[in-house]
Every structure is written in C-alpha cells, then in structure tokens.
C-alpha angles and dihedrals in degrees: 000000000000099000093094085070088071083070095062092084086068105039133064094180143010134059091321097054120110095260092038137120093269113035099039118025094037097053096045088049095052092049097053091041086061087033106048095057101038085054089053094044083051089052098048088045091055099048088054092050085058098055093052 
C-alpha cells in the first residue's frame, strides 16, 4: 500500500502528491482498517485475561 509514495518525488499536485489520494488517504486507510480491529481484539483479549 505504500508503493504509490515512490511517486511523490514527480508530482506537486494531484492525486501523487504527497497529500494526495494515493499516497496519503489509501495508506492511512489501510492502516486504520488493520489498526482499528487489532486494537478491539486487544481489548477484548485483555479484559478476559483479567477474568481469569
């Protein structure tokens, strides 16, 4: 997900810049789509550790 950085370097603007579509929100969605559940299942693991 994060090969479409390698393009900042050539853009200014536009969906390859480094605030742009591609090399910014995909990336970061990605991200928070792995993030966001791992940090519930953690959650979840350490309240049942607890009750044990």
């Amino acid at each position: 997900m994060f090969t479409p950085a390698s393009f900042i370097v050539f853009f200014k603007d536009g969906p390859f810049a480094w605030n742009g579509v591609f090399v910014w929100w995909v990336p970061v969605t990605a991200f928070l789509v792995w993030f966001v559940p791992n940090f519930v299942m953690l959650l979840r693991a350490v309240d049942a550790d607890d009750l044990a």
